[in-house]
VORO-238269 format. One record per residue (C-alpha): residue in three letters; x, y, z. Coordinates in steps of 0.2 Angstrom, whole numbers, plus 5000, padded with zeros to 4 digits. Example, Ala and Ser with C-alpha at 12.3 -4.5 7.8 and 13.67 -1.06 7.14 Angstrom:
2
zafi,u,v,w
ALA,5062,4978,5039 .
SER,5068,4995,5036 .
END
This chain:
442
zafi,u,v,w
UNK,5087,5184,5130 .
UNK,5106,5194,5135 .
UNK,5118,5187,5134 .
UNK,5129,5179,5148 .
UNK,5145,5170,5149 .
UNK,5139,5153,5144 .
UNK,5126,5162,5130 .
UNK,5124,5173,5116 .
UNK,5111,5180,5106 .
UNK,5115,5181,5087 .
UNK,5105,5194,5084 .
UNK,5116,5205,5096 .
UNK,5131,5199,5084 .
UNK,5120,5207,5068 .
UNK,5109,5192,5063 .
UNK,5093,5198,5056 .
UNK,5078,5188,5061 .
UNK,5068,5200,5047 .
UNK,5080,5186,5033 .
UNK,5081,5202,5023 .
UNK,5100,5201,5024 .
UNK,5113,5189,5024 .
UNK,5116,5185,5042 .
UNK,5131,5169,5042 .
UNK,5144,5179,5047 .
UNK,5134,5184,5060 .
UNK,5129,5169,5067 .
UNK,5146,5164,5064 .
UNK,5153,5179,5075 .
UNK,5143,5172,5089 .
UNK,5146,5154,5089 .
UNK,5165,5157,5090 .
UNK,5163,5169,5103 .
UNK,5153,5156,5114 .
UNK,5166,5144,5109 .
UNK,5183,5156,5114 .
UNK,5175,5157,5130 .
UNK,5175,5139,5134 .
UNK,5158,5134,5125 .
UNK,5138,5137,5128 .
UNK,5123,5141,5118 .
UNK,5120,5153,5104 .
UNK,5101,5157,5102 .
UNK,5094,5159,5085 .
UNK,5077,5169,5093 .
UNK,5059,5170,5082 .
UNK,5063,5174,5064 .
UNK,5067,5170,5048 .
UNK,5090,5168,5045 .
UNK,5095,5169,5026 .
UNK,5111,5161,5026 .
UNK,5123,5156,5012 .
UNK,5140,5147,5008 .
UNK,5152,5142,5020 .
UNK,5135,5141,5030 .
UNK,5138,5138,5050 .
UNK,5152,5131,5055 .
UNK,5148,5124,5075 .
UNK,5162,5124,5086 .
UNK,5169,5116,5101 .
UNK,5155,5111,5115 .
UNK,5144,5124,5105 .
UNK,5124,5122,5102 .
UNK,5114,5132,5093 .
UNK,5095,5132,5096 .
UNK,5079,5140,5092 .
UNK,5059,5139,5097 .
UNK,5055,5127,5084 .
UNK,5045,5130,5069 .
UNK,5046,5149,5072 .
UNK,5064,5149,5068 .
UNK,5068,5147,5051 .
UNK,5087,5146,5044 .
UNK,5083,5147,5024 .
UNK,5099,5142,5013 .
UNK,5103,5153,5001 .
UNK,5115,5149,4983 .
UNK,5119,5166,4981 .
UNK,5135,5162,4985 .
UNK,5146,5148,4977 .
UNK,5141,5130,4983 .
UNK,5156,5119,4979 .
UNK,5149,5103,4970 .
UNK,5167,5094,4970 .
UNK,5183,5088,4981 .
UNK,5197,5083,4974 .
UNK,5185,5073,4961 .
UNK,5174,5069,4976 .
UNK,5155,5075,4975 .
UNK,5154,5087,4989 .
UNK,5140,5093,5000 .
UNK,5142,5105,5017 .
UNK,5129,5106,5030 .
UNK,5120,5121,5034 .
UNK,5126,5116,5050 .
UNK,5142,5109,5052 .
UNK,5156,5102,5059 .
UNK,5167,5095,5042 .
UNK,5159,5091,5025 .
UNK,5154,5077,5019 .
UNK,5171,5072,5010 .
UNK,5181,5080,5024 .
UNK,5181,5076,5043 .
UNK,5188,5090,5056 .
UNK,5203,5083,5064 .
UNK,5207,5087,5082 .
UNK,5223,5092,5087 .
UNK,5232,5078,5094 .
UNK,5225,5071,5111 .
UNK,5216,5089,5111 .
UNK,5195,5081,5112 .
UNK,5192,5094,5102 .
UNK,5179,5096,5093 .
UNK,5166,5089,5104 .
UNK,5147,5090,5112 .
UNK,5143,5102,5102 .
UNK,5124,5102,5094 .
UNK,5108,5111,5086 .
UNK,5090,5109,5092 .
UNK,5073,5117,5088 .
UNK,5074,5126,5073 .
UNK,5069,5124,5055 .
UNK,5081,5122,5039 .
UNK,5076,5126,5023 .
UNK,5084,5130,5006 .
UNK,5079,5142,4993 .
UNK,5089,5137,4978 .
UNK,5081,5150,4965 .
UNK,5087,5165,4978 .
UNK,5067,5171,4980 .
UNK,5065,5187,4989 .
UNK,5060,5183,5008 .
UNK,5044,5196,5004 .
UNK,5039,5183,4991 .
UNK,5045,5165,4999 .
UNK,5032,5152,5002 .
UNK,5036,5148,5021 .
UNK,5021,5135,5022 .
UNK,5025,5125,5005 .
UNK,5042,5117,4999 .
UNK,5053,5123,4987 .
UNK,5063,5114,4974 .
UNK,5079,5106,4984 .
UNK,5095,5115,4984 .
UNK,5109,5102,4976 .
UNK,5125,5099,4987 .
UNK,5118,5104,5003 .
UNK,5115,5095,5019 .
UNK,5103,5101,5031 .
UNK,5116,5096,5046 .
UNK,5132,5087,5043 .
UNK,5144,5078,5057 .
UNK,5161,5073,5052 .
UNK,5174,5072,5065 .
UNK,5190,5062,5068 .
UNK,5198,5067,5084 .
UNK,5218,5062,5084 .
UNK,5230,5056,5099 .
UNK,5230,5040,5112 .
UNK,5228,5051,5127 .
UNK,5207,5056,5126 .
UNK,5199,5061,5141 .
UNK,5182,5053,5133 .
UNK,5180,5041,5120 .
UNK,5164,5050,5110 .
UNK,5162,5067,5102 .
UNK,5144,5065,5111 .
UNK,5135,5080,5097 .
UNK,5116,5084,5099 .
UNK,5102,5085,5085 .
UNK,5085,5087,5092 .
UNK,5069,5095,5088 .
UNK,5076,5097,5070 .
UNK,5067,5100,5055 .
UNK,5073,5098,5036 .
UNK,5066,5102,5020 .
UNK,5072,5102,5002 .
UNK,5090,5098,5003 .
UNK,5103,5087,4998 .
UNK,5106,5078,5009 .
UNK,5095,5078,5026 .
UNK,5105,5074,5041 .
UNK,5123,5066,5038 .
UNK,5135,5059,5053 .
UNK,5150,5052,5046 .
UNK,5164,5053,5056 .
UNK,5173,5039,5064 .
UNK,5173,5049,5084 .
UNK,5155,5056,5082 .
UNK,5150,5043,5093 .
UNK,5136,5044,5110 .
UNK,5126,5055,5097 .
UNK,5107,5059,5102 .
UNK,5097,5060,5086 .
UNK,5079,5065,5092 .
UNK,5063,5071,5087 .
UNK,5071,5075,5068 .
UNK,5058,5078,5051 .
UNK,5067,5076,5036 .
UNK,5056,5079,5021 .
UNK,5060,5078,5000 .
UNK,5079,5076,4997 .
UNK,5086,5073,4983 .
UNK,5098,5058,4988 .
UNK,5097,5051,5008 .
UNK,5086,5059,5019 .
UNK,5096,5053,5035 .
UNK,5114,5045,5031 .
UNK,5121,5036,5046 .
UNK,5140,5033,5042 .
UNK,5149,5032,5026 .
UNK,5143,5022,5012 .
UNK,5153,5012,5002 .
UNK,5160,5022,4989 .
UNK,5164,5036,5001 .
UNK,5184,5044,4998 .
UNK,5187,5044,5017 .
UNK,5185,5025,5018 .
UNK,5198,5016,5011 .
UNK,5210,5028,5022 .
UNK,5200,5022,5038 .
UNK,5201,5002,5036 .
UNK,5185,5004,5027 .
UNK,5177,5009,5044 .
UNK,5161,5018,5039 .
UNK,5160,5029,5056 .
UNK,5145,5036,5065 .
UNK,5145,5020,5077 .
UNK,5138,5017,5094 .
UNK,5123,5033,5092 .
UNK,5104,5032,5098 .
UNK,5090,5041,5086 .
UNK,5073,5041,5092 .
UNK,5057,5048,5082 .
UNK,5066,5050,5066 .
UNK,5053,5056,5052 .
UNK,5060,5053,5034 .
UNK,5048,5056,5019 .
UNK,5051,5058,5000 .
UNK,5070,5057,4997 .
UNK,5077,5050,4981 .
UNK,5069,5066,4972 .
UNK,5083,5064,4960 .
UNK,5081,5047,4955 .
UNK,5097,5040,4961 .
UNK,5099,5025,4970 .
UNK,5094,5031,4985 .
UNK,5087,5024,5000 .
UNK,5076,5035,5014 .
UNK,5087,5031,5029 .
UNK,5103,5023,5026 .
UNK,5112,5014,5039 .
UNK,5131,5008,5037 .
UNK,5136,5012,5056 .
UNK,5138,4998,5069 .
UNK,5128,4997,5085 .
UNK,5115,5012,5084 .
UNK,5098,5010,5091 .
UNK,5084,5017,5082 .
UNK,5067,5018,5091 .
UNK,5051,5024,5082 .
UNK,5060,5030,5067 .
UNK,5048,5030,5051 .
UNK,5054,5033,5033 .
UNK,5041,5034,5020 .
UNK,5035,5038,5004 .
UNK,5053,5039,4995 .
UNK,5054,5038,4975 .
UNK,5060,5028,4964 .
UNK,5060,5029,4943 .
UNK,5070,5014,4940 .
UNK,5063,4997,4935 .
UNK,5060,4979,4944 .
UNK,5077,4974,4937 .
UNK,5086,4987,4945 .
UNK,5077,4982,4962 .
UNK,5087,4967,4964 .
UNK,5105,4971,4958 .
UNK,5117,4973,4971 .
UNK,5121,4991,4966 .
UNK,5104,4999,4963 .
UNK,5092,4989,4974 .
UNK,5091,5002,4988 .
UNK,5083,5014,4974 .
UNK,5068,5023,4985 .
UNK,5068,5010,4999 .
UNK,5064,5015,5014 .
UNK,5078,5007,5024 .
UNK,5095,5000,5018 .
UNK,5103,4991,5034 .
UNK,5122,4986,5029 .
UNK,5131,4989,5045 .
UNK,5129,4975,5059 .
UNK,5126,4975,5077 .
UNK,5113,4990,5073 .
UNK,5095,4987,5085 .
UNK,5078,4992,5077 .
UNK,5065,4994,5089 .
UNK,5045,4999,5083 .
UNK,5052,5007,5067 .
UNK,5044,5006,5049 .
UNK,5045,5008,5030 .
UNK,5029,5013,5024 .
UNK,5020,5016,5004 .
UNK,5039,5019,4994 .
UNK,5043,5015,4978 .
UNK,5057,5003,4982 .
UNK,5058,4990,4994 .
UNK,5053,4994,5014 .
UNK,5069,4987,5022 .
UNK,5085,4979,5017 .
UNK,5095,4971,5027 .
UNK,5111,4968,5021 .
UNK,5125,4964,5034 .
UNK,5124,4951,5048 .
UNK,5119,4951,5068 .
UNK,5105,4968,5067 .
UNK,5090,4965,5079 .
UNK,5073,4971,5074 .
UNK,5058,4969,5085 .
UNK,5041,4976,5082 .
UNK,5044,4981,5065 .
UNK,5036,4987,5051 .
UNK,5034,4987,5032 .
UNK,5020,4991,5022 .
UNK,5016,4995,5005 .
UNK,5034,4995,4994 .
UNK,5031,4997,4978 .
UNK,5016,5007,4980 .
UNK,5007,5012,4966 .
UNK,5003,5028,4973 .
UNK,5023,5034,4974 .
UNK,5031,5024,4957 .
UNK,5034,5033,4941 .
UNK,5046,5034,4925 .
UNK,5049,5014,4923 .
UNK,5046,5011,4940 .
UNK,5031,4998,4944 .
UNK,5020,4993,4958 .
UNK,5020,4974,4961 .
UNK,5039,4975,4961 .
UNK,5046,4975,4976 .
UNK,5047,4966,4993 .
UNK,5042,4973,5010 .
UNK,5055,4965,5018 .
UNK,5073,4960,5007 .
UNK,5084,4950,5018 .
UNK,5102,4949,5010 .
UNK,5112,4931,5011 .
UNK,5125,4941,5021 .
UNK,5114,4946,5034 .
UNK,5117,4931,5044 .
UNK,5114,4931,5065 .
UNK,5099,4943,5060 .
UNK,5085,4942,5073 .
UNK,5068,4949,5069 .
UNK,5054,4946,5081 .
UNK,5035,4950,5078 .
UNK,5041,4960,5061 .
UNK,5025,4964,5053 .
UNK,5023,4966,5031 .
UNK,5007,4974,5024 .
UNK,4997,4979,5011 .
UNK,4984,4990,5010 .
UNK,4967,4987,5000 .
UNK,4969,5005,4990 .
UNK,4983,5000,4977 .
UNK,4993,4989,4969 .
UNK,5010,4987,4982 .
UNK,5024,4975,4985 .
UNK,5027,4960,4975 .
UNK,5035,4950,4991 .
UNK,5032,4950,5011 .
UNK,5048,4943,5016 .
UNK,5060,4940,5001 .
UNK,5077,4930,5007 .
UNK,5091,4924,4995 .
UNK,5098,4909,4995 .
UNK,5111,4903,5007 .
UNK,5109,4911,5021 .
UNK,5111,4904,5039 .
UNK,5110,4910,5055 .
UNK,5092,4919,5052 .
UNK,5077,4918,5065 .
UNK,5060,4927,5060 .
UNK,5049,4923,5075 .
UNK,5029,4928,5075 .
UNK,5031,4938,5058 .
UNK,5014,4941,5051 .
UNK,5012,4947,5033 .
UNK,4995,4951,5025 .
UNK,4989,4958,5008 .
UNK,4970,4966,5010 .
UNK,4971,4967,4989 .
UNK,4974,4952,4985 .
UNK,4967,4941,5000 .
UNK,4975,4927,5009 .
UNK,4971,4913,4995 .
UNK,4984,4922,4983 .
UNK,4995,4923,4997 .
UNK,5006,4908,4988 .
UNK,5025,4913,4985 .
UNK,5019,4932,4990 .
UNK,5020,4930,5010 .
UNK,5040,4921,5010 .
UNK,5051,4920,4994 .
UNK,5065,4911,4997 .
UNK,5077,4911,4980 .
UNK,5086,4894,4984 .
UNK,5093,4882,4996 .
UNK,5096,4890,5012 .
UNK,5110,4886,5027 .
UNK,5109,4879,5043 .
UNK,5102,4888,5059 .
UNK,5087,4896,5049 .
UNK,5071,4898,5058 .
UNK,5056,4906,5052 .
UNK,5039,4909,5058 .
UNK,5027,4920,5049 .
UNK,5009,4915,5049 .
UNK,5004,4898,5048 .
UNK,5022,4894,5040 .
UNK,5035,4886,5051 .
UNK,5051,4882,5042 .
UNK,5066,4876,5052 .
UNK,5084,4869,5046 .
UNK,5089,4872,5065 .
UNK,5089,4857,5077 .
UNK,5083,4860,5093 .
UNK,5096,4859,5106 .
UNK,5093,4852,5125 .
UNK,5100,4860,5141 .
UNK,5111,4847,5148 .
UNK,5103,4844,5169 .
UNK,5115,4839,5181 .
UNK,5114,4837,5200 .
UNK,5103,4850,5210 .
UNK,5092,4852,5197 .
UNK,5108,4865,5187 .
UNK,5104,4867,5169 .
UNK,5118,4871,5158 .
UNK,5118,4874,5141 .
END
């Protein structure tokens, strides 16, 4: 394609779609000549783009996009990856705006950086610096440390904003053999479209949606964790936690993001039972770890990890039509990790005004799996699971006893739940009060 006032092609800026050299600064020479004239596209065409540290830094209503599985942006570590910050663990995307310790900060009431984005291409790593000739482009390769596939980190400064959201981009995205899959930290990347992304065998997160606890940026933000108000949809995580962290497949610490038909499956997990339910650990190769609130989960699912399927941990998330099947699935255990150990579903004593409706827990005949359908600790209020089902085709539903709902102890008021058979209920049922006319008020 030539280029034109609101494109560029890279490869008229140097980049080689052959990946027999280097072409970041390339890539880079195009992005910030789209962006110096007000912003655009840059077009990765067909081919194969070694890249290596600072990687590509996207600028100002800037998105870069490809055709899909034929363009391929392979990370190199030929060049010095920093691994620290200021004592902080460090990772930089591949594609980025800030890193994951440091956000970009706009200038002051300036709405810059913002609606910028990457779509249809395919990011991989190649951490032992193979020669193109000789690099496997239909197998994965052992994951490159301190890398991100993409990374969003914004913090725009000032009370006069034209807009309230940096409204970034990242669709038809695929990862493998990072870090870190996809990260979007920042407390303004906000009215984000995250769609039709594949994240596949990371070492930590696969998709990290807002700052975790822990995080340096945090306690100089009122502990806000970021990332807030965003819509993902078709979401693919699979095999993160390669490094045996405490790592969960999706994390979620952002407030009011919609997910629909997201999926994160088959993450690892080497430690054992004990760790799956201490406060600090129990996300180990979960597929789901929930602890923002006000977050809306709609036909998503957890499915054969080797921790739990989905905890929920902070108060007032909606899930509907949900799934979790086979956690703690022997087929995806190792080291002094166990099958028969986990729950499907762990529901956190914090996460009261939680609303779950038709949430499904499974397992399969195959293989031993999860220890628990609904696992629920003690005092918690405020929770309504309404036509839950949970079924075990190993076992059978006469060893269902304890395995279907485990609650730890005695539980608060406002507490409905509903799955199978069971009905359990310390909420009274209220009346609508009639008056004249046939008004119902309540």
């Amino acid at each position: 394609m030539p280029d034109t006032p609101m494109s560029i092609n890279a490869i008229n800026y140097g980049a080689d779609p052959t990946g027999a050299k280097d072409s970041t600064a390339a890539i880079q020479r195009a992005v910030d000549a789209v962006a110096a004239r007000g912003g655009g596209s840059v077009e990765l065409p067909r081919g194969i783009y070694r890249v290596s540290y600072p990687f590509i830094d996207i600028k100002h209503r800037v998105e870069i996009f490809g055709y899909g599985s034929s363009t391929v942006v392979i990370a190199h570590s030929d060049r010095a990856i920093p691994t620290t910050t200021s004592g902080h663990t460090e990772y930089t995307g591949v594609f980025h705006v800030g890193s994951y310790t440091t956000p970009v900060y706009g200038a002051y009431n300036a709405n810059k950086p913002m609606r910028m984005g990457v779509r249809n291409l395919h990011i991989r790593t190649n951490a032992a610096n193979t020669p193109i000739s000789s690099y496997p482009l239909d197998a994965h390769t052992a994951p490159l440390n301190n890398v991100a596939g993409v990374i969003f980190h914004t913090h725009l400064t000032g009370d006069l904003l034209n807009e309230p959201d940096i409204v970034p981009v990242i669709a038809g995205v695929e990862v493998w053999d990072t870090a870190i899959g996809v990260a979007v930290l920042g407390l303004d990347d906000q009215g984000m479209k995250i769609d039709d992304v594949t994240i596949r065998r990371t070492l930590n997160q696969g998709l990290l949606l807002g700052k975790p606890a822990g995080h340096p940026r945090r306690p100089n933000e009122g502990q806000n964790s970021g990332a807030a108000d965003n819509k993902l949809r078709g979401v693919d995580v699979a095999e993160a936690n390669l490094s045996g962290g405490s790592y969960a497949g999706i994390e979620v610490y952002a407030a009011q993001a919609k997910f629909e038909s997201c999926s994160s499956n088959s993450n690892h997990r080497t430690s054992n039972k004990y760790a799956l339910y201490e406060p600090a650990t129990r996300h180990a190769g979960a597929g789901w770890i929930v602890q923002g609130e006000r977050n809306m989960f709609i036909g998503c699912t957890a499915r054969s990890n080797a921790g739990h399927g989905w905890l929920v941990e902070w108060a007032h998330n909606v899930f509907i039509g949900c799934e979790a099947e086979g956690s703690s699935w022997a087929g995806t255990v190792s080291g002094a990790a166990g099958a028969d150990e986990a729950a499907n579903w762990y529901i956190n004593r914090n996460a009261r005004g939680t609303r779950m409706v038709a949430p499904v827990s499974y397992n399969p005949p195959e293989k031993p799996a999860s220890l628990y359908g609904f696992y629920i600790e003690n005092k918690i209020y405020d929770l309504r699971i309404t036509e839950g089902t949970a079924k075990d085709d190993r076992i059978g539903e006469g060893n269902m006893l304890g395995r279907r709902v485990y609650i730890t102890g005695a539980i608060g008021a406002n507490v409905v739940i509903e799955v199978e058979e069971l009905r359990h209920s310390t909420s009274p049922a209220g009346q609508l009060t009639k008056e004249a006319y046939n008004v119902m008020r309540g």
